[in-house]
LOTIZA-844529 format. One line per 3 residues: number of its first residue (from 1); their letters; for each residue x, z, y of N, C-alpha, C. Coordinates in steps of 0.001 Angstrom, whole numbers, plus 524288, in hexadecimal, padded with zeros to 5 digits. Layout:
! residues N
NUM = a = X:Z:Y:X:Z:Y:X:Z:Y; ...
//
This chain:
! residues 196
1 = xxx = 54FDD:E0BB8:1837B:5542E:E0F66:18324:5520F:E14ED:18408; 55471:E191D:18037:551BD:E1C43:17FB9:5543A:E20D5:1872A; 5511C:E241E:1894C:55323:E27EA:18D61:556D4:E2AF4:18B77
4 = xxx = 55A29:E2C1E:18D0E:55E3B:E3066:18D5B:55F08:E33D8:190BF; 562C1:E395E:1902B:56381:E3B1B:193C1:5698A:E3E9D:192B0; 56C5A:E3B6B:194FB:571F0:E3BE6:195B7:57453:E42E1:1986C
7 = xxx = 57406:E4735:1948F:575D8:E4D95:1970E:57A1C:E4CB1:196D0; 57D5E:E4AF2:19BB1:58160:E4FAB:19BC6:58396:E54FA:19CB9; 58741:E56B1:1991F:5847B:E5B4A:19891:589D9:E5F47:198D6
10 = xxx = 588D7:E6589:19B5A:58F81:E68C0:1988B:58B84:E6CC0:198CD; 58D41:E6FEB:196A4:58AF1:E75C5:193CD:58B24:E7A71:198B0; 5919E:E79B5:19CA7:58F78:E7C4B:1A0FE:58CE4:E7CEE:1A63C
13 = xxx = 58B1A:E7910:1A494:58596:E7946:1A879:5805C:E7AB7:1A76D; 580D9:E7DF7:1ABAD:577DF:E81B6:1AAB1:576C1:E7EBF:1AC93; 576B7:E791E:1B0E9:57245:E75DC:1AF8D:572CA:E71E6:1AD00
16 = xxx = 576E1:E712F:1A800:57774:E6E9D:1A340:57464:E700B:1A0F6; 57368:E760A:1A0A3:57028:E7823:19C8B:56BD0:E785D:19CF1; 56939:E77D7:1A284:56341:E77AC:1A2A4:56309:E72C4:1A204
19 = xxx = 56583:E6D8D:1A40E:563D5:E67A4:1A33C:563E1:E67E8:19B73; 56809:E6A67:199B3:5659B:E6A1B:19378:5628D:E6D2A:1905B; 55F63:E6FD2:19459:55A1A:E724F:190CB:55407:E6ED0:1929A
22 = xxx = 556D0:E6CF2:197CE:5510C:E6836:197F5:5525A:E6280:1952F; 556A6:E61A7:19557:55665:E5ADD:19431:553CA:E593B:18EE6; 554DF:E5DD6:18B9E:552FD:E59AF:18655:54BEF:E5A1D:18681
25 = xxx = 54A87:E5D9A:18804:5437C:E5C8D:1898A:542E3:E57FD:18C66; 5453B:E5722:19083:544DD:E5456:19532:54517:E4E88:192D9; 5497B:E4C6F:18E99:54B0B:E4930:18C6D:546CE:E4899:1883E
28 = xxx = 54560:E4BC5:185F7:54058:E4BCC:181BD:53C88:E4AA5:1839A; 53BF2:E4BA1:18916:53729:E4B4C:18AB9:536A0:E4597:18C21; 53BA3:E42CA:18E3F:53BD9:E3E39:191FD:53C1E:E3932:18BC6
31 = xxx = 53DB1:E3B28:18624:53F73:E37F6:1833D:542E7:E35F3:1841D; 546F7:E3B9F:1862E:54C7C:E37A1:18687:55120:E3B07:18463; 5550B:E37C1:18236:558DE:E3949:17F2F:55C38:E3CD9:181B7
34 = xxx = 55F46:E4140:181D1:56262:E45B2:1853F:5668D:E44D0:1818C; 56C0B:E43DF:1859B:570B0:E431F:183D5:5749A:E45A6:183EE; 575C0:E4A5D:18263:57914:E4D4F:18463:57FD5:E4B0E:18457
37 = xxx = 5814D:E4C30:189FB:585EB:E49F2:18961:58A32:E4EBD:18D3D; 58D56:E518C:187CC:58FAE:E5575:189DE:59350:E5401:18F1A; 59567:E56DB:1914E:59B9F:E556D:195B3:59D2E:E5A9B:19720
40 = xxx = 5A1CD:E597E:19AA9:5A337:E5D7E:19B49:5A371:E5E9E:1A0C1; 5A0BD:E6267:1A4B4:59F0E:E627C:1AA29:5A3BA:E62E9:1AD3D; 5A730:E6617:1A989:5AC75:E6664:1AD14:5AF6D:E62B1:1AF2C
43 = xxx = 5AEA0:E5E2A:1AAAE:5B1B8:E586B:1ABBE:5AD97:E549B:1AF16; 5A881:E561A:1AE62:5A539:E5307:1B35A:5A867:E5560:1B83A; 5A7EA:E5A1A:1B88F:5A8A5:E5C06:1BDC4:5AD58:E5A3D:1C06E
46 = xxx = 5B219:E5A48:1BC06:5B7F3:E5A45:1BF25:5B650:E54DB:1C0CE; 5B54D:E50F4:1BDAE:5B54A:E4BB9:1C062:5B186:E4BD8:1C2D5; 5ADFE:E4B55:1C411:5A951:E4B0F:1C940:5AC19:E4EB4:1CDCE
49 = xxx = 5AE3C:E53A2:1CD47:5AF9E:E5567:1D17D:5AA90:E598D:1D2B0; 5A65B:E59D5:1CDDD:5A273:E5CB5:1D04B:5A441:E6321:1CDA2; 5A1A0:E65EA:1CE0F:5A0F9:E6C1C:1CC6E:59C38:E6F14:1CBE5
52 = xxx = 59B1F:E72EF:1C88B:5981A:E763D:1C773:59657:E7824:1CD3F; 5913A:E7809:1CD80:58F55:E7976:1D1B6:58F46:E801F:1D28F; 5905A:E833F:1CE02:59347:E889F:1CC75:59712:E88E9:1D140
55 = xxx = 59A85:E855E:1D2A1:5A058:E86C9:1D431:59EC7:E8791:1DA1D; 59997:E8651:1DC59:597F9:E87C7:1E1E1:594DF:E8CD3:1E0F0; 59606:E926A:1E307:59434:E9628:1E0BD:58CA3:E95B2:1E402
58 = xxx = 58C73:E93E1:1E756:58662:E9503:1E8DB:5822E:E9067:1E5A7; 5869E:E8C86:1E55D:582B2:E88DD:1E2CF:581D1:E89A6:1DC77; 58524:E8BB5:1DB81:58560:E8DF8:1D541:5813C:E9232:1D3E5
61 = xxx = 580BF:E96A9:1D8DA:57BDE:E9932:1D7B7:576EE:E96AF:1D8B0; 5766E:E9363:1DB0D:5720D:E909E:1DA88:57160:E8DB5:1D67C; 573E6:E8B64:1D622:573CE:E86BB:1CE78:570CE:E89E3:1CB86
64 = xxx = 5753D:E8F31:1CA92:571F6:E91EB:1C562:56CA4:E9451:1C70D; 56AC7:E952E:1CD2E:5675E:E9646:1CE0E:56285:E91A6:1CC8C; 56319:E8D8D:1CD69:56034:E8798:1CBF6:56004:E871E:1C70A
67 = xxx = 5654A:E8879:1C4C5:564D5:E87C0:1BEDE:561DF:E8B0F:1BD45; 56072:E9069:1BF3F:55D6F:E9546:1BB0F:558CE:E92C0:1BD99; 5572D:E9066:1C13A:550EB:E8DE8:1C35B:54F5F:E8AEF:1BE2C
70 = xxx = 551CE:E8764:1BCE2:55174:E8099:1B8D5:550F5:E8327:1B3E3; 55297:E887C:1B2EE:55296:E890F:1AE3F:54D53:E8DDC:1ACA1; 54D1E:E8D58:1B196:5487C:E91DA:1B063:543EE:E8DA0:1B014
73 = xxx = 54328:E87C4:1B43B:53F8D:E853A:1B43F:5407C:E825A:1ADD1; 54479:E80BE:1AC36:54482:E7FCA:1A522:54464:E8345:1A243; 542C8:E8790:1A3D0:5413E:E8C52:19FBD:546AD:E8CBD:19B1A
76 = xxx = 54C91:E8CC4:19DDA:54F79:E8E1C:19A16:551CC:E92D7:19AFD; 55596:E9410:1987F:5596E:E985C:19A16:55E65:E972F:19D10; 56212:E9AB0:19F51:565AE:E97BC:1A29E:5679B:E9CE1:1A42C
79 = xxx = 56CBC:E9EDD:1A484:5702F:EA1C8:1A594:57440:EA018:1A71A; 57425:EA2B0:1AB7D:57A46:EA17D:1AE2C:57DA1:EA3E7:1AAEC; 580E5:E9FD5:1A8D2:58691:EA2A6:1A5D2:58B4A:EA416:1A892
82 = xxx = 58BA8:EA900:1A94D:58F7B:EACD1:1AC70:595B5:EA8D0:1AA05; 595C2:EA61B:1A5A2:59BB4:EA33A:1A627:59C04:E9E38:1A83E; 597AD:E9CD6:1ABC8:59832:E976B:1AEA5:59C21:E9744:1B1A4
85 = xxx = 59E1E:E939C:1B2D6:59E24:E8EED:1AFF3:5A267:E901A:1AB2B; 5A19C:E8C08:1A755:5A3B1:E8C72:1A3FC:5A76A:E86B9:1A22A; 5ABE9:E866D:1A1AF:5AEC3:E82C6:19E8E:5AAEA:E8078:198C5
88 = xxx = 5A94D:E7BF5:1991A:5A689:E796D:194F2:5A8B6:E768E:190EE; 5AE9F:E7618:19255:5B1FA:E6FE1:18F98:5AF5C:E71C4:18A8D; 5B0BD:E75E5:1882C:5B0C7:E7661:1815E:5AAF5:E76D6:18092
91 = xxx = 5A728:E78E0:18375:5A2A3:E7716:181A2:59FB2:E727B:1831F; 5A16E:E6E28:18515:59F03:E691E:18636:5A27B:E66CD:182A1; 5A753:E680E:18014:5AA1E:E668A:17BB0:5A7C8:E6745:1758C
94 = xxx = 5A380:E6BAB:17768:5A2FA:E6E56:17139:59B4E:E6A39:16FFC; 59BD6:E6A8D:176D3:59635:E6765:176F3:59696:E61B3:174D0; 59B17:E5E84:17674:59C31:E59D5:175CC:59C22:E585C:16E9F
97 = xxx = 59EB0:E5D44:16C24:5A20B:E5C54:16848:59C0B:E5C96:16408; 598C1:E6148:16461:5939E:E60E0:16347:5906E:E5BFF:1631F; 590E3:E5B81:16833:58E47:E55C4:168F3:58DBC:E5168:166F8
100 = xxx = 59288:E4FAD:16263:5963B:E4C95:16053:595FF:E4E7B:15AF8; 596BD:E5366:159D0:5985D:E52FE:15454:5933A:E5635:150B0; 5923F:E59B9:15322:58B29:E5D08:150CF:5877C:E5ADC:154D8
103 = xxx = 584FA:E5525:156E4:581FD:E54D5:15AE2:57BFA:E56F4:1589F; 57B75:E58C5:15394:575D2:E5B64:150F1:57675:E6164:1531E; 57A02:E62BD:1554C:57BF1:E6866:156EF:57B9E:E6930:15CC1
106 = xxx = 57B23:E63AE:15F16:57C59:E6207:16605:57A7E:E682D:16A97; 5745A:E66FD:168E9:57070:E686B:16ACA:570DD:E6E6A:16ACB; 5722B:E6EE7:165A4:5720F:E7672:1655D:576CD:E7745:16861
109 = xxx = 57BB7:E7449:166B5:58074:E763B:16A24:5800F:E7834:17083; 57E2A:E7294:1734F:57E19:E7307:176C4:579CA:E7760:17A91; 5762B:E7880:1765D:57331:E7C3F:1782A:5740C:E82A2:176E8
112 = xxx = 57779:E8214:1729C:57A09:E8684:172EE:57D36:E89CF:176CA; 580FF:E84DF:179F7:5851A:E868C:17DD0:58263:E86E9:182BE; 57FAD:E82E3:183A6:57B69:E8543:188AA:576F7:E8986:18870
115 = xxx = 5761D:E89E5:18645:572E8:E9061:1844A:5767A:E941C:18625; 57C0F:E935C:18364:57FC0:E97DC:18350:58244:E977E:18990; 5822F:E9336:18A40:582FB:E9534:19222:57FFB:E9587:19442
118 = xxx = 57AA4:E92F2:19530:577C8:E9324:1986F:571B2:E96B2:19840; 571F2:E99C6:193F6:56CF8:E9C80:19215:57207:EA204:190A3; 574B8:EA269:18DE3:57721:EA59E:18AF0:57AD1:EA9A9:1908C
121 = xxx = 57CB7:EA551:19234:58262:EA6BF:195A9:5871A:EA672:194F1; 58773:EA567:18F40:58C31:EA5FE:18C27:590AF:EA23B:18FEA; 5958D:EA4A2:18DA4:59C69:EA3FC:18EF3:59DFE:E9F53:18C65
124 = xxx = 59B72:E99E0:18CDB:59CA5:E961B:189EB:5A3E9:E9477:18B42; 5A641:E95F7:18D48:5ABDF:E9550:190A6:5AE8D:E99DB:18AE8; 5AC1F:E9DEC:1884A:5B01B:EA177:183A5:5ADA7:E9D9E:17F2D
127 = xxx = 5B484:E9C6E:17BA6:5B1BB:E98F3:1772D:5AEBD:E9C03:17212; 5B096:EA152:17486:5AC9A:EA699:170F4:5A818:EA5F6:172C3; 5A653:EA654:17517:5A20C:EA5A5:175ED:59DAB:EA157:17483
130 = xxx = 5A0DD:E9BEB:175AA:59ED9:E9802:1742B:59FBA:E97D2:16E0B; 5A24D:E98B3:16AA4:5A18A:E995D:165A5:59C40:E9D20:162C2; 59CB6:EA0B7:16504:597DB:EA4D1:165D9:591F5:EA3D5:1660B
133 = xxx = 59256:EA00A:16AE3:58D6D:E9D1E:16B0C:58C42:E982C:166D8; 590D1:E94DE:166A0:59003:E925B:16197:58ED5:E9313:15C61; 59105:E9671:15AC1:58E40:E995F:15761:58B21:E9A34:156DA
136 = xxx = 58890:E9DDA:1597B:5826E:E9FDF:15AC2:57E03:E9A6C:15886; 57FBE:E95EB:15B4B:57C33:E92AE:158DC:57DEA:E8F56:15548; 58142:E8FD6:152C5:58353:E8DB5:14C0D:5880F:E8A9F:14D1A
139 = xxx = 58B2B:E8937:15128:58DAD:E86D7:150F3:59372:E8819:14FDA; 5982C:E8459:14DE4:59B60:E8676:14D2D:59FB4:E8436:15170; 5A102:E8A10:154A2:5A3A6:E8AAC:15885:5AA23:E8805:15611
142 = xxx = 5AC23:E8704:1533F:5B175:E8574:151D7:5B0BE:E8218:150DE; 5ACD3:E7DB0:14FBE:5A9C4:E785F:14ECA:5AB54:E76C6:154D5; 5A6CC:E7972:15881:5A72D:E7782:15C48:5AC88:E7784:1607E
145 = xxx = 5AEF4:E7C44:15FC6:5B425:E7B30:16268:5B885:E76F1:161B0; 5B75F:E7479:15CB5:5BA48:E70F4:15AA3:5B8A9:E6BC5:15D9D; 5B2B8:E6D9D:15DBE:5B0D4:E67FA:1600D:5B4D0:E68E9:165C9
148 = xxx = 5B590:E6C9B:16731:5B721:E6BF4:16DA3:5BCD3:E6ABD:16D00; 5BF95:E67EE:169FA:5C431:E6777:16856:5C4F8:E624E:16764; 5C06C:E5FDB:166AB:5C0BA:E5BAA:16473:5C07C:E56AD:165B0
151 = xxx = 5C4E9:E546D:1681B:5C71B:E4F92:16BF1:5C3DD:E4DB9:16D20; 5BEA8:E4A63:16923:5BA42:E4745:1693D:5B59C:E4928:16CAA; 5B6AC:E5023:16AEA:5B1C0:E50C9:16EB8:5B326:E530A:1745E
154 = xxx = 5B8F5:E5322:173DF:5B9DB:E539D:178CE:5B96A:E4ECB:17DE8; 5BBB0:E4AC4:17A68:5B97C:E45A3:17DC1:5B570:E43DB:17E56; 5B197:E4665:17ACB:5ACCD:E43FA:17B77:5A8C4:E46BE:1804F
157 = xxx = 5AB9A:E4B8F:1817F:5A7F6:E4E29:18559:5AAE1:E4C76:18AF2; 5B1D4:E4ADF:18C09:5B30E:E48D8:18E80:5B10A:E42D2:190D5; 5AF90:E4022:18CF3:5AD30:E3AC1:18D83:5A824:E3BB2:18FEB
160 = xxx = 5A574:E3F26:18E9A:59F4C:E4155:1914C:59FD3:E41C6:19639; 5A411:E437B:19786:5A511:E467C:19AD9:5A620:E434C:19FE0; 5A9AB:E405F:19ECB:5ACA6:E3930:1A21F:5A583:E3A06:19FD5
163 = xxx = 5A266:E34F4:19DBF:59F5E:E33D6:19F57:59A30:E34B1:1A313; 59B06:E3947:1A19F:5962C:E3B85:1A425:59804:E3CB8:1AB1A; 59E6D:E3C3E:1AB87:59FCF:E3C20:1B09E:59F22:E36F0:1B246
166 = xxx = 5A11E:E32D9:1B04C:59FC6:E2D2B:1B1B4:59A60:E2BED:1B308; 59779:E2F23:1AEF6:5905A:E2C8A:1B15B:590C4:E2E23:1B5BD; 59335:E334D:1B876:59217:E35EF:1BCEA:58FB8:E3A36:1BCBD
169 = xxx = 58E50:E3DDF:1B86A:5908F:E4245:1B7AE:5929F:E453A:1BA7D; 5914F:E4956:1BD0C:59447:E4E4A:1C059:592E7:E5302:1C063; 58EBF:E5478:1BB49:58D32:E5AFE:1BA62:5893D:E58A3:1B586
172 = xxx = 58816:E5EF8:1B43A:5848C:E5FD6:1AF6B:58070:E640F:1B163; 57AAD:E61B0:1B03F:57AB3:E5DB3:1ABFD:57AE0:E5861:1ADD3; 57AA4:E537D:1ACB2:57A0B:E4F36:1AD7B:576FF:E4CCE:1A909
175 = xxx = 571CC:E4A10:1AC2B:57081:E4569:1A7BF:56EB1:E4145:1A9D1; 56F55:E3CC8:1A4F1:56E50:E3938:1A634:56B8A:E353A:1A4EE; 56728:E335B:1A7A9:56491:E2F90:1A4BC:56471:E29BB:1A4CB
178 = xxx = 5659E:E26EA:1A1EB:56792:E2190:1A4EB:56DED:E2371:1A766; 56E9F:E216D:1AB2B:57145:E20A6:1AE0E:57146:E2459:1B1C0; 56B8E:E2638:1B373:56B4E:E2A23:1B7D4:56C88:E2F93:1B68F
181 = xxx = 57016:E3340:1B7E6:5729B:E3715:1B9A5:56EAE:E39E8:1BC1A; 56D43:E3F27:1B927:56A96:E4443:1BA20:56E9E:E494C:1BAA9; 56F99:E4B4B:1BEDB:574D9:E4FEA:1BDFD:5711B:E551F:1BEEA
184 = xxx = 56FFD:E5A41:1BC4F:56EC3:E5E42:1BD7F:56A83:E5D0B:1B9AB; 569A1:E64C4:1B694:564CD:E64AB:1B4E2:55ED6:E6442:1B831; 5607D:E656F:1BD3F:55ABB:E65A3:1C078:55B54:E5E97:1C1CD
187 = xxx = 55B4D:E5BDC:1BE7F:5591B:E55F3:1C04E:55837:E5306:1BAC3; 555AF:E56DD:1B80E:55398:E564F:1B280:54E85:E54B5:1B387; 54C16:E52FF:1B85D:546D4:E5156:1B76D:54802:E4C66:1BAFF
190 = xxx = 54E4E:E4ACC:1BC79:54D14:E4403:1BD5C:54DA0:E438E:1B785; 552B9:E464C:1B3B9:552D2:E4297:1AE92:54E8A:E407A:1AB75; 54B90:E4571:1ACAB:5450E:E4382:1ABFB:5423F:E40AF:1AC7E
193 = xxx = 54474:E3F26:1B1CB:54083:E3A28:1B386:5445A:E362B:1B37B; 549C2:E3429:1B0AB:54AB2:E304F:1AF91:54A33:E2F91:1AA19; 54806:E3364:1A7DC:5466C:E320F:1A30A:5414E:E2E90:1A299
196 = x = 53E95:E2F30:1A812:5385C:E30AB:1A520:537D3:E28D4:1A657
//
């Protein structure tokens, strides 16, 4: 049976976004398959009862302080986006709907919208804006709003969503290999070693 590695995943999280600029090396490297599996953090959270570690103001400056450490040691970019936090439903909707109906498009999508928060800074919460950025990299913004309309893919990111709470699930990022449960991008080198 071939390795896997089970992302769950939402767009507003900066350490969503650093766990998805290492995993697919990490996964290339280990020969193992990376699964992206959108959700929506808001609906982890209400049911777990957990919260953005943002909403404690000292521990929040430290996060992004850890987070600008991890990203300097992965040599990426990373900006605190002055509209954090941000409401995600319609873009883990627009992610889902992608996912499903252009999945030859997956990859650019999703790297489009994290660029645009987490490198860019951008106002992903104005749907001007997010049209704006879609654009920019070919996509068609009235395509995708439709997708966020669209019963099927609305349940389908809801169903992610119940599941990925049932495995036990309670923040992003989460992955998983087997059975065993990795939560946070800084524990990207056990997934490693349950790959190896």
């Amino acid at each position: 049976m071939s390795k896997t590695v089970e992302f769950f995943f939402d767009l507003g999280s900066p350490a969503t976004y650093l766990a998805y600029t290492q995993l697919p090396a990490l996964c290339a490297a280990s020969g193992a398959h990376l699964i992206y599996k959108p959700m929506l953090l808001g609906g982890v959270f209400k049911a777990t009862g957990n919260a953005s570690p943002a909403t404690v103001p000292a521990k929040g400056r430290y996060m992004f302080q850890d987070l600008a450490r991890y990203a300097q040691r992965y040599n990426v970019p990373l900006k605190f986006n002055p509209h954090f936090p941000i409401n995600t439903l319609l873009l883990m909707r627009a992610v889902t709907g992608i996912q499903m109906h252009q999945p030859e498009r997956f990859l650019d999508f999703i790297d489009c919208l994290f660029r645009a928060l987490w490198v860019e800074g951008r106002h992903l919460g104005d749907l001007s804006v997010v049209a704006a950025v879609l654009a920019e990299r070919g996509f068609d913004h009235e395509h995708v709003l439709a997708l966020t309309n669209d019963d099927v893919v609305k349940a389908a990111l809801k169903d992610n969503t119940e599941h990925a709470i049932q495995r036990g699930v309670f923040g992003a990022p989460t992955m998983f290999v087997g059975n065993q449960l990795f939560f946070g991008q800084d524990r990207l080198e056990f997934v490693r070693e349950a790959l190896s």
